[in-house]
Wavefront OBJ file of the C-alpha trace (Angstrom):
o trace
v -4.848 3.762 -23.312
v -5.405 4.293 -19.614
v -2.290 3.991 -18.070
v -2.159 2.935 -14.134
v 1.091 1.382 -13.862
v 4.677 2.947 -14.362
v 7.832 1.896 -13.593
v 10.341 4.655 -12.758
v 13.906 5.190 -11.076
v 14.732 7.660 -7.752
v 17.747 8.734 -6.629
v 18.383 10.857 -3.261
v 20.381 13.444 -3.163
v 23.933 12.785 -1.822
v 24.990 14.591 1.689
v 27.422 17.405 1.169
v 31.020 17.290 2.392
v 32.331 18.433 5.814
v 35.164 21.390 5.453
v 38.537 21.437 6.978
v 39.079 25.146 8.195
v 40.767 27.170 10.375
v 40.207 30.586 11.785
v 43.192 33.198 10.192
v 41.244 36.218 11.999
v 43.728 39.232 12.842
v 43.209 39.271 16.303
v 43.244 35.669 16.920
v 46.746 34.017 16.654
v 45.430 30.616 17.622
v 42.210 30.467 16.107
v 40.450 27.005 16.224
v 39.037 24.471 13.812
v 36.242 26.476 11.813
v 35.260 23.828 9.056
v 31.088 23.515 8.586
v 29.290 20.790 8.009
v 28.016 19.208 4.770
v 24.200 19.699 3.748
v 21.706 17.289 3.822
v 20.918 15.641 0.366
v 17.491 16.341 -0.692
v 14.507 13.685 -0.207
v 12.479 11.757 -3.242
v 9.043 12.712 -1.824
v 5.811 11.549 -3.472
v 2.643 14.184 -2.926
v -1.292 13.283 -3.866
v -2.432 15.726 -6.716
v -6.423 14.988 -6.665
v -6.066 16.636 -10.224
v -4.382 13.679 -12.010
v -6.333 10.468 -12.410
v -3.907 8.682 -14.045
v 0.319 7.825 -13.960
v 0.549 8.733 -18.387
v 3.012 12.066 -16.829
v 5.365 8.978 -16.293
v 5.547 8.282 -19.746
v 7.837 10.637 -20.946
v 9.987 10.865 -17.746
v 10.858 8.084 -15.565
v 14.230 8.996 -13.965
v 14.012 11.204 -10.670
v 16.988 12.489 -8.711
v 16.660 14.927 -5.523
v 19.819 18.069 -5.181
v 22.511 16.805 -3.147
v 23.713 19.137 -0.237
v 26.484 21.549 -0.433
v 29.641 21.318 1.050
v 30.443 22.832 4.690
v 32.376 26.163 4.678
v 34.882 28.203 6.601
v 33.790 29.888 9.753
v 31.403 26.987 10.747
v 29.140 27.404 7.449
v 26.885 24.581 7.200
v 26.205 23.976 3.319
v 22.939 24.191 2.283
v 20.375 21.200 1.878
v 19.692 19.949 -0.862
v 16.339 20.516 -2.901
v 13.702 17.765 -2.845
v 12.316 15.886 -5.618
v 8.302 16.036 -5.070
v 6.582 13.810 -7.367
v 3.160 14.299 -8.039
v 0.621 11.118 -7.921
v -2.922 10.577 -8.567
v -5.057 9.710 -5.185
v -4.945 5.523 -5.701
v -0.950 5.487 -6.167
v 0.635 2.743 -4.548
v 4.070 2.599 -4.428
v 6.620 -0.844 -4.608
v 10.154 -1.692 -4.357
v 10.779 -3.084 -7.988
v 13.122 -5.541 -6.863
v 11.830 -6.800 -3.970
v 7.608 -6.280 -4.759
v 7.505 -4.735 -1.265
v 4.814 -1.922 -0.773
v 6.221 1.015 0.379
v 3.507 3.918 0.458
v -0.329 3.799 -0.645
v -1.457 6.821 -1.385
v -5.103 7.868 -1.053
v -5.640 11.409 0.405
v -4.797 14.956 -1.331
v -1.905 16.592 -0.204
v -0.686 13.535 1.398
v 2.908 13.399 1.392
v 5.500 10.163 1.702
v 9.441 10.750 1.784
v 10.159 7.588 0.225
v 14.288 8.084 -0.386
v 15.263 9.875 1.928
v 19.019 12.208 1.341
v 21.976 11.327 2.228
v 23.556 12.892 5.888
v 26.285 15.671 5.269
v 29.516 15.186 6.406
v 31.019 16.379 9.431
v 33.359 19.402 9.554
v 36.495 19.458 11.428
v 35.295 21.716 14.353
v 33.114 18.524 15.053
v 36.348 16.596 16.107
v 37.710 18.833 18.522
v 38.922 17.062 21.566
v 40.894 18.178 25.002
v 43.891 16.358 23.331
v 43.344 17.691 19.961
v 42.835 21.101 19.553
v 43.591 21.323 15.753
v 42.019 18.233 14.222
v 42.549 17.768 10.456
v 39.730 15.693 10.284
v 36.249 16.105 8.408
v 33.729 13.702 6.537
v 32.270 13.106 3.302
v 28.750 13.117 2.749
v 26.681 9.861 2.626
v 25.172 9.001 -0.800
v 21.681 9.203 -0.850
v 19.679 5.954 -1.848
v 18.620 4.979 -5.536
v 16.142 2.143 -6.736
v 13.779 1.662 -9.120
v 9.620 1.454 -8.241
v 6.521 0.465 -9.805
v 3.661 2.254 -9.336
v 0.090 1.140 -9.343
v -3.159 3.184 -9.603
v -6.096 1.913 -8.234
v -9.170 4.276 -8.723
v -10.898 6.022 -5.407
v -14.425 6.342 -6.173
v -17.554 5.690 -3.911
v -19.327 3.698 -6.216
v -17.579 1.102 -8.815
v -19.644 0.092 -11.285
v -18.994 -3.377 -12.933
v -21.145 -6.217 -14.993
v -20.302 -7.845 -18.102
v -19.372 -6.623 -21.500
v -22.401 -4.679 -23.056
v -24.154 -4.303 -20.091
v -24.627 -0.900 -20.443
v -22.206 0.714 -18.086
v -20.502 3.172 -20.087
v -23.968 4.687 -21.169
v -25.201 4.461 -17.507
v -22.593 6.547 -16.407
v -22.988 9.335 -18.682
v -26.665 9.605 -18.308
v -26.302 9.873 -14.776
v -22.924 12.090 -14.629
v -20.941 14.471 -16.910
v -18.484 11.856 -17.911
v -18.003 11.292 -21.759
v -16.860 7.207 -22.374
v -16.695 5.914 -25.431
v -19.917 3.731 -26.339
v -20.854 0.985 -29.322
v -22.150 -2.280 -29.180
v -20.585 -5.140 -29.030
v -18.281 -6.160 -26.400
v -15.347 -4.899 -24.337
v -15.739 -1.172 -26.079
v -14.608 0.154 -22.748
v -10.942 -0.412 -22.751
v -10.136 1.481 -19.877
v -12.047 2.481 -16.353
v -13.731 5.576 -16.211
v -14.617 8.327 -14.007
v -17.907 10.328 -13.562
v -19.491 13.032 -10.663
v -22.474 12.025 -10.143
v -24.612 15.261 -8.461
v -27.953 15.300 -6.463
v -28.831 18.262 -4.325
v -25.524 20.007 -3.413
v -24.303 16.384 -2.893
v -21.813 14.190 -4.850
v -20.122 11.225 -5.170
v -17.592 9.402 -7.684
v -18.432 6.693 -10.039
v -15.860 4.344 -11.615
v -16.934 2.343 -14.637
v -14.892 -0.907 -14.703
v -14.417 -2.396 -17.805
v -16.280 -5.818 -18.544
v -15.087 -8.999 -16.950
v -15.273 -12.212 -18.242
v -15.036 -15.505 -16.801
v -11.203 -16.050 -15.684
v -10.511 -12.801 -15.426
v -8.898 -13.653 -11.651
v -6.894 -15.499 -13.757
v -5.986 -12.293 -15.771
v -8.214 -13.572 -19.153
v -9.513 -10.980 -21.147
v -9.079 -7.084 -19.111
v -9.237 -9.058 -15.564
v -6.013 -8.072 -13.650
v -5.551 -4.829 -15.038
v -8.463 -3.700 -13.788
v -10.407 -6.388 -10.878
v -8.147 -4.150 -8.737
v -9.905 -0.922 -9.610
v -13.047 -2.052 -7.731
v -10.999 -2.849 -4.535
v -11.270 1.084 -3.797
v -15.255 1.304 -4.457
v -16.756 1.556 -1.322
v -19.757 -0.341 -2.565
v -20.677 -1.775 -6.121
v -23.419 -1.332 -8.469
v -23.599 -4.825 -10.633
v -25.336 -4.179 -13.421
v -26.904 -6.933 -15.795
v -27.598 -6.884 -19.178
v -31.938 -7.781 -19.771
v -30.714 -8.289 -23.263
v -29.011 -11.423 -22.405
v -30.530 -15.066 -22.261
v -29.820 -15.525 -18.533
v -28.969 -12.100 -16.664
v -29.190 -14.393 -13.563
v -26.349 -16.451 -14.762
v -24.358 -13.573 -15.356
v -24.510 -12.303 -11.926
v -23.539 -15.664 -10.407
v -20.573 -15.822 -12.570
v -18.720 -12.648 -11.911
v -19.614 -12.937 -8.661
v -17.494 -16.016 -8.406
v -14.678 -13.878 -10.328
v -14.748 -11.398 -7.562
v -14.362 -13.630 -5.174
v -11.740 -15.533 -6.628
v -9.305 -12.708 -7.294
v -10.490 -11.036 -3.390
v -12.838 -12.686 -1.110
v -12.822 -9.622 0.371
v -13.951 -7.811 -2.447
v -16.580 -10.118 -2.769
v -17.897 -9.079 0.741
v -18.069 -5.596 -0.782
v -22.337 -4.308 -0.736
v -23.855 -4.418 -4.037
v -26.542 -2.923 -5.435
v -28.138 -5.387 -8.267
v -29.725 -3.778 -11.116
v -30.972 -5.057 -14.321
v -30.894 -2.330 -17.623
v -32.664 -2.415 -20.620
v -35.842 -3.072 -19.041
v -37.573 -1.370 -21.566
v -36.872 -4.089 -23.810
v -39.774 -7.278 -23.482
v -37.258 -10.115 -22.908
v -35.928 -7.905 -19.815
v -39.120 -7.434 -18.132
v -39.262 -10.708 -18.449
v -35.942 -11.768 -16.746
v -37.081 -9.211 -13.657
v -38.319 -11.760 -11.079
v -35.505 -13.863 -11.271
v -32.975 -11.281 -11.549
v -35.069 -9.806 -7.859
v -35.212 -13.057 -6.276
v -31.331 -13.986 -7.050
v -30.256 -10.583 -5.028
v -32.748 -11.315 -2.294
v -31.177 -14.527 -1.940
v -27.907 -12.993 -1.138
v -29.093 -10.061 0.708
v -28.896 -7.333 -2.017
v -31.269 -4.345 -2.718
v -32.085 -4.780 -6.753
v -33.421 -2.126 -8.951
v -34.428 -2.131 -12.629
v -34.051 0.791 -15.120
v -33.085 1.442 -18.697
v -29.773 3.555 -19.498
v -31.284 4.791 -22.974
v -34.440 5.673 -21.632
v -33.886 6.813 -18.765
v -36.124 4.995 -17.270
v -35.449 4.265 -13.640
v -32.531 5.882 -13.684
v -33.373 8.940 -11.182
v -34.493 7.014 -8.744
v -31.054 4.533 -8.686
v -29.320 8.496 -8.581
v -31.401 8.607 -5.012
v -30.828 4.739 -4.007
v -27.090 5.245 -4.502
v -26.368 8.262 -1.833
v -29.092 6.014 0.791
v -27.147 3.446 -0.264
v -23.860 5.539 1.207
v -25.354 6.969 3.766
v -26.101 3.135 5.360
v -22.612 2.441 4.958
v -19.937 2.947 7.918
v -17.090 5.937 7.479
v -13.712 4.875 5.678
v -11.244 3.429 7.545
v -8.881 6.205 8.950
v -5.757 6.389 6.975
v -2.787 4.532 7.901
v 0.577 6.298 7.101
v 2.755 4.522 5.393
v 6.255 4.031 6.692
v 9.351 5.436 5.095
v 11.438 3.346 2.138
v 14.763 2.953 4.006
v 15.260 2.120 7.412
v 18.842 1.087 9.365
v 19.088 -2.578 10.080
v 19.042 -4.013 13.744
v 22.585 -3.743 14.108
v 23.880 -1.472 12.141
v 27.329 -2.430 13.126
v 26.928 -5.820 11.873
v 29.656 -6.956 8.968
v 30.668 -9.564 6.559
v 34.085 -10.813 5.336
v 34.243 -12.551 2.226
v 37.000 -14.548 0.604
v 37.108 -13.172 -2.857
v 40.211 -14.773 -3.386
v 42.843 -12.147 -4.405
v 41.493 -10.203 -1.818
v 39.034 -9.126 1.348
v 35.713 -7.505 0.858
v 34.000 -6.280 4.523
v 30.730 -5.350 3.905
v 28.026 -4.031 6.694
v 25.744 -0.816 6.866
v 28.361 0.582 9.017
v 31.513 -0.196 7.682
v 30.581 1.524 3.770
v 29.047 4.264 5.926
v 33.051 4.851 7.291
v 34.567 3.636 3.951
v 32.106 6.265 2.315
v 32.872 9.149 4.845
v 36.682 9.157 5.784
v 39.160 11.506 3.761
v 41.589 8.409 2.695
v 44.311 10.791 1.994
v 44.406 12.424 5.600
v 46.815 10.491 7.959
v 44.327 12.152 10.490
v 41.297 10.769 9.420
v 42.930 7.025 8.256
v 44.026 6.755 12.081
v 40.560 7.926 13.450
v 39.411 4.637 10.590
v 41.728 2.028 11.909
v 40.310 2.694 15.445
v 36.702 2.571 14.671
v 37.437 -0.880 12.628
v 39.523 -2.522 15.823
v 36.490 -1.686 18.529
v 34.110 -3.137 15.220
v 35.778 -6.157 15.117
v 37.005 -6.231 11.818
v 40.678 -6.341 12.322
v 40.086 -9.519 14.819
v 37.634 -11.077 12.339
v 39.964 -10.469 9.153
v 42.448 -11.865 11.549
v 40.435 -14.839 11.749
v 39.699 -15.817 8.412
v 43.287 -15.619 7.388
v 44.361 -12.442 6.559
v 48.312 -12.131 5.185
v 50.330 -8.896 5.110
v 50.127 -7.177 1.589
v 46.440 -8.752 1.259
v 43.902 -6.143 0.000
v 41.095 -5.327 1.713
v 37.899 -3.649 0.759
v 35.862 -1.419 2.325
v 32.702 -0.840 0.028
v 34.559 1.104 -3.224
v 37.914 1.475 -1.074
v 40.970 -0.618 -1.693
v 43.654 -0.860 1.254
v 46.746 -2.949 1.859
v 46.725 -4.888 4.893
v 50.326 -3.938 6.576
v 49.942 -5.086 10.303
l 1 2 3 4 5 6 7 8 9 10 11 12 13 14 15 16 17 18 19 20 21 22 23 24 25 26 27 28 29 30 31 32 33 34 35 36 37 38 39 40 41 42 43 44 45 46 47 48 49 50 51 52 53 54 55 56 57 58 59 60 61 62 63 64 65 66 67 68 69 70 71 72 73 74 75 76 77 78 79 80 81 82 83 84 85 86 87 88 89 90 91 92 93 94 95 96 97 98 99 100 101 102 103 104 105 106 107 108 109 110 111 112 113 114 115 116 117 118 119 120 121 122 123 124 125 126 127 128 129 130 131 132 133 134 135 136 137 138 139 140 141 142 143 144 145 146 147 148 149 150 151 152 153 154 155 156 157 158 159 160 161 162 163 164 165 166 167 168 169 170 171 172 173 174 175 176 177 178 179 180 181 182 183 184 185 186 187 188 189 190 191 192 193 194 195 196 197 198 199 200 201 202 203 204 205 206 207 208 209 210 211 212 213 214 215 216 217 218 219 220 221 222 223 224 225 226 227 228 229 230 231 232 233 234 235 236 237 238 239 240 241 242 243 244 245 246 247 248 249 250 251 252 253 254 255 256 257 258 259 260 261 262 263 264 265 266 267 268 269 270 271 272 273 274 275 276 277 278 279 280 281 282 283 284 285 286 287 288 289 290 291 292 293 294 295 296 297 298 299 300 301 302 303 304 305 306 307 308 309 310 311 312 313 314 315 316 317 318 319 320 321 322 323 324 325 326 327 328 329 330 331 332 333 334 335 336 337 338 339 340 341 342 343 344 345 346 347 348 349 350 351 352 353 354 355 356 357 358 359 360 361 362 363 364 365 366 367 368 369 370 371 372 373 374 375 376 377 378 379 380 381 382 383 384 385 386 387 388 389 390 391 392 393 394 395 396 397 398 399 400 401 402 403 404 405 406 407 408 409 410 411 412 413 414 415 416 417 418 419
């Protein structure tokens, strides 16, 4: 089974706490607030490994969590960050929210590396809230958790030449005559149950060959292999269609997946093919040659005849192909994908729902405060109330009816609404 798709779950590491701390030095009677801060939580961070090819190490492990930070210290010790998660990908990866089906990183070239849940901010230590009016502040923070969701991963294969036609075409024994790949091969249709790879060589040069597994007709519909693996030949950077001579009407056959192509991409039907008929050293192939030439020339395709078994042919496609890349522009550049988690537009925007027997405020902001404040510090409830009242959210709770006694929650925090 080739597997190229994977669903697995991330988790950030959480930001360490800040430290309350004074200095009790000998020869400093009034020594000042000395409390570190928290470390940063560690980042999920996917990384290209051009030595996998497919996602089966996600098989046996789907759960991923990232070292949260350490708590700040005395004497201004920041706590150390925690360790990242690096999770190795094939080139091809693309990565989606599994909720929400957005993409969030496509992955193409080694070593390329995405940070795609990024670890929670340490808190604050109480040398951080040192003011002119208070010189011994009690206050610190609590580290912010670091973000968790669930992806889905995709694998489409990067190869330079894809190499697709219908079942029993004769792709599977093309590619190991002209490479060092090893696919499985019989006779009758759909043997190839999964794309493979090959290297094809030719004088200090190389380049990658994917064979796609037969379509049939539907398959942009997703009938017989078709979804699992049309996307496969998206990568290619051109396409070698090859036809079966065997068949009654090899010229019918190209038409048709054609028209598959370009019903599950039309872009992918814009792709350059090269057209090339196998088994020609069969007689009802040689005899299918003309048309199968004219039909490319009518579409502006090169065309080439050989036969797979005897190797007929065959070197000279090995030369065609690199000509074939050598006419063809240079990739696009890579475009870096942007990060998982970003801050809304206002991050001090909030909600206040009615939920009855109670309040719930909700906002980026306001769990970010619920999240960081040391509820049992007078200090650091006071330094709360004043951040909620420039907010808003004492005026809008105000609003909306709020009674003394009421409860109000802040993200997982529970207070009693007294004024």
């Amino acid at each position: 089974m080739f597997f190229d798709e994977a669903k697995i779950y991330v988790k950030a590491g959480d930001g360490g706490n800040g430290m309350v701390s004074f200095r009790r030095e000998k020869y400093v009677p009034r020594g000042g607030p000395s409390g570190g801060h928290g470390g940063k939580g560690g980042d999920v961070i996917f990384q290209v490994n051009p030595q996998l090819n497919t996602l089966v190490h996600f098989k046996n492990r789907s759960h991923f969590r990232a070292e949260r930070g350490e708590h700040g210290g005395a004497k201004d010790m920041t706590g150390a960050e925690g360790k990242d998660e690096i999770i190795a990908v094939p080139p091809g990866t693309m990565v989606y929210n599994a909720e929400t089906g957005v993409l969030l990183a496509d992955l193409t070239e080694p070593g390329q590396r995405v940070i795609i849940a990024p670890g929670g901010r340490g808190g604050r230590g109480n040398a951080s809230f040192k003011t002119s009016r208070n010189q011994a502040p009690k206050i610190a923070e609590n580290g912010l958790l670091g973000p968790e969701l669930w992806l889905k991963l995709e694998l489409k294969l990067i190869a330079d030449v894809g190499l697709l036609g219908m079942p029993n075409a004769g792709k599977s024994t093309l590619l190991s005559v002209v490479s060092e790949a090893r696919p499985k091969i019989a006779d009758y249709p759909f043997t190839t149950l999964q794309p493979n790879l090959g290297v094809v060589l030719l004088n200090h040069r190389d380049l990658v060959m994917a064979d796609i597994p037969g379509l049939i007709e539907g398959a942009h519909l997703g009938a017989g292999l078709g979804h699992e693996f049309l996307r496969h030949v998206e990568r290619s950077r051109f396409l070698v269609h090859l036809l079966n001579g065997a068949n009654p009407d090899p010229v019918a056959d190209f038409h048709q997946l054609n028209e598959e192509l370009a019903l599950f991409s039309p872009q992918l039907a814009k792709k350059p093919q090269l057209v090339v008929l196998n088994k020609i050293d069969l007689p009802e192939a040689q005899a299918h040659w003309e048309a199968v030439q004219a039909a490319a020339q009518t579409v502006g395709w090169p065309s080439h005849q050989i036969s797979a078994v005897t190797k007929k042919g065959v070197e000279e496609l090995v030369y065609q192909l690199f000509e074939q890349l050598d006419q063809l522009p240079p990739p696009a550049p890579l475009v870096e994908a942007v990060p998982t988690f970003t801050l809304q537009q206002d991050a001090h925007a909030f909600e206040v729902e009615d939920l009855g027997n109670a309040w719930r405020v909700t906002g980026l902001k306001v769990e970010q405060l619920a999240r960081q404040t040391l509820w049992d510090v007078d200090e650091a409830v006071t330094r709360a109330y004043f951040i909620l009242e420039k907010m808003g959210v004492h005026e809008a709770l105000r609003k909306v009816g709020v009674q003394p006694g009421d409860t109000v929650i802040l993200d997982d925090v529970e207070l009693e609404w007294v004024w």
